[in-house]
C-alpha positions, 0 to 999 in steps of 0.5 A, spaced: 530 490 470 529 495 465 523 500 465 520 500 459 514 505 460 513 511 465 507 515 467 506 521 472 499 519 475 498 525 480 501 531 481 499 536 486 505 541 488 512 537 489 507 530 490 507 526 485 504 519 483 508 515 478 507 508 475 513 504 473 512 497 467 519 494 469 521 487 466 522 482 470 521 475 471 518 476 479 511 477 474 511 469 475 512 468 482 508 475 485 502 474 489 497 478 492 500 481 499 507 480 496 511 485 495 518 487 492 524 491 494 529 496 489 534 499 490 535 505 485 542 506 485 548 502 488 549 507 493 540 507 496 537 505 500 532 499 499 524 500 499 519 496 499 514 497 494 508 493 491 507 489 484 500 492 482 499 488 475 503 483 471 503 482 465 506 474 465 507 474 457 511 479 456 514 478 464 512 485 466 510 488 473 507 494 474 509 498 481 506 506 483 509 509 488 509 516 491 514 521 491 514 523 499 522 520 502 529 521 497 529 514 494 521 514 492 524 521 489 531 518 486 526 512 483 521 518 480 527 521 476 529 515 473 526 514 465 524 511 460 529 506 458 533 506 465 535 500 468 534 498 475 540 496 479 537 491 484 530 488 484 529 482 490 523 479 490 517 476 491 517 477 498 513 476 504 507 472 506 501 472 500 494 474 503 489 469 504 485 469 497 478 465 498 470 466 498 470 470 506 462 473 502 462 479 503 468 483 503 470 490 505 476 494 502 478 500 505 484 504 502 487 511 504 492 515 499 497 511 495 495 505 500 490 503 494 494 501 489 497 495 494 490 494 495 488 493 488 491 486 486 488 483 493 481 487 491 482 482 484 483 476 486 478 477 491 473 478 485 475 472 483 473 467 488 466 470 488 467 475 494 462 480 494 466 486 494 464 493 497 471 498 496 472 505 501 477 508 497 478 516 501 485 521 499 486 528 501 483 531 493 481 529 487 488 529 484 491 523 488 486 518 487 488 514 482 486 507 479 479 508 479 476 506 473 480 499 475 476 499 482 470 500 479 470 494 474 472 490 480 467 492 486 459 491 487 460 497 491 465 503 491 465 509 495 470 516 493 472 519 498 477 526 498 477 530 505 476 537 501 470 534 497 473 535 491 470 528 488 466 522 492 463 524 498 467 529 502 470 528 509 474 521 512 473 514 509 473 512 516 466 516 517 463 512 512 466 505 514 463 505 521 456 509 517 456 501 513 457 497 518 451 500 522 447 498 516 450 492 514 454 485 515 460 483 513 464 477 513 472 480 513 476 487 512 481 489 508 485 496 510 492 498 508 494 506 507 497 511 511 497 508 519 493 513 523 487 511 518 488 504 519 488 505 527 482 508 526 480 502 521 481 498 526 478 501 532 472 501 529 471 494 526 473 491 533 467 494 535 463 491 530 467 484 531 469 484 524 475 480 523 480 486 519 487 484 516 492 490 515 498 491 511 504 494 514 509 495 509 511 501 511 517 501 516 522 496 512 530 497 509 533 490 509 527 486 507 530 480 510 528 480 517 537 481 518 535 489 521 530 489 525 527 495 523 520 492 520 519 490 528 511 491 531 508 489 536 502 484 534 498 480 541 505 483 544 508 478 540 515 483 537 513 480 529 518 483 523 513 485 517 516 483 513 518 476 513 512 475 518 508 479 515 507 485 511 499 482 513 497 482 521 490 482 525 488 489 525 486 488 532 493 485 535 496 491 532 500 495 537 498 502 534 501 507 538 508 504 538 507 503 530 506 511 530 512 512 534 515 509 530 515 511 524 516 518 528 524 517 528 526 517 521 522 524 519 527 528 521 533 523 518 529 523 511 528 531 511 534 532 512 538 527 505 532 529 501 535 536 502 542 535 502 541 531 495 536 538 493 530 533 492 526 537 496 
């Protein structure tokens, strides 16, 4: 679990993006949709995060994550040669690679490295791939160029119009769909995008799966805290899912929440002086 190499991808103000290569064997198990969970130190907390590439020769994973609570910041800090204390993975459910035809992948902020390894595997199976990819500025997109060797069509879009179109990915999303087919829809990111996401492709009755990774501490399904409301059936994302139907999503309680733990989290960043 030794971090072999380090990259800041994006800095704006105090938010950066980071990249991790990190030795470990999950590079063998790991599928698209899965994810890990590291824990800093033996104190921190555990979080989630996703396996971006792999490297099954040299038995390496790649994880980019962004600095925004006090373990991503803890994590950040760590350097070049520095050992992880615990990795757990892989964990959850896979996604659904197959040949759906025309595929559309909308990502929000760092939500698109998630989407990366799924848009690849996709590719592969013949999948026609059309990919939104919005952030608020030029700064923080990353991956680029990857999602450009990978998509038939690519569309950027930053919310100060900094690069790509201006505006919400959102706008464009539904502008598409007026226009075009498509046979199923991928979308992870921050949740208020995909509540919009969802809300638009139920409209056009297109079937959109949505990854939910972001409410998770134990991982195992033993805390409880991952639980949502899909087709007013309480899941745990992360034995049941991270993957859900968009359209079974109860959204609102999600946003809520994920409200609770603002003031909690501000506050131990701040006592650690990390914020």
């Amino acid at each position: 679990m030794k971090i072999i190499n380090k990259r800041v991808l994006a800095k704006v103000g105090k938010l950066r993006i980071v990249e991790l290569e990190i030795v470990s064997f999950i590079a063998n198990k790991v599928k698209p949709g899965q994810f890990i969970v590291v824990m800093v130190n033996e104190k921190g907390e555990r979080i989630p995060l996703t396996v971006t590439k792999k490297d099954l020769k040299r038995k390496r994973i790649t994880v980019i994550f962004q600095e925004v609570g006090f373990t991503t910041k803890l994590l950040g800090n760590l350097k070049k040669g520095e050992t992880l204390y615990a990795l757990l993975g892989p964990l959850g459910n896979p996604t659904e690679i197959r040949h759906f035809g025309r595929v559309i992948l909308i990502g929000g902020g760092v939500g698109t490295v998630e989407m990366y390894p799924i848009a690849e595997a996709l590719k592969k199976e013949g999948n026609h791939i059309t990919t939104l990819i919005g952030a608020k500025t030029k700064e923080l997109l990353v991956l680029k160029e990857e999602f450009r060797k990978i998509s038939d069509k690519i569309t950027f879009v930053t919310q100060d119009g900094s690069y790509g179109k201006k505006g919400m990915v959102t706008t464009i999303l539904e502008n598409l769909l007026k226009k075009n087919y498509y046979d199923f829809a991928y979308t992870v990111g921050p949740v208020p995008m995909m509540k919009k996401v969802a809300y638009i492709t139920k409209k056009f009755s297109l079937r959109t799966v949505a990854s939910l990774t972001t409410l998770m501490v134990d991982a195992t399904g033993m805390c409880g805290v991952c639980r949502v409301s899909v087709g007013n059936k309480t899941k745990f994302s992360c034995i049941e899912g991270p993957e859900f139907d968009a359209h079974l999503i109860n959204w609102e309680e999600l946003e809520n929440k994920l409200k609770m733990y603002r003031k909690k989290e501000k506050y131990i960043c701040k006592l650690h002086k990390l914020c």
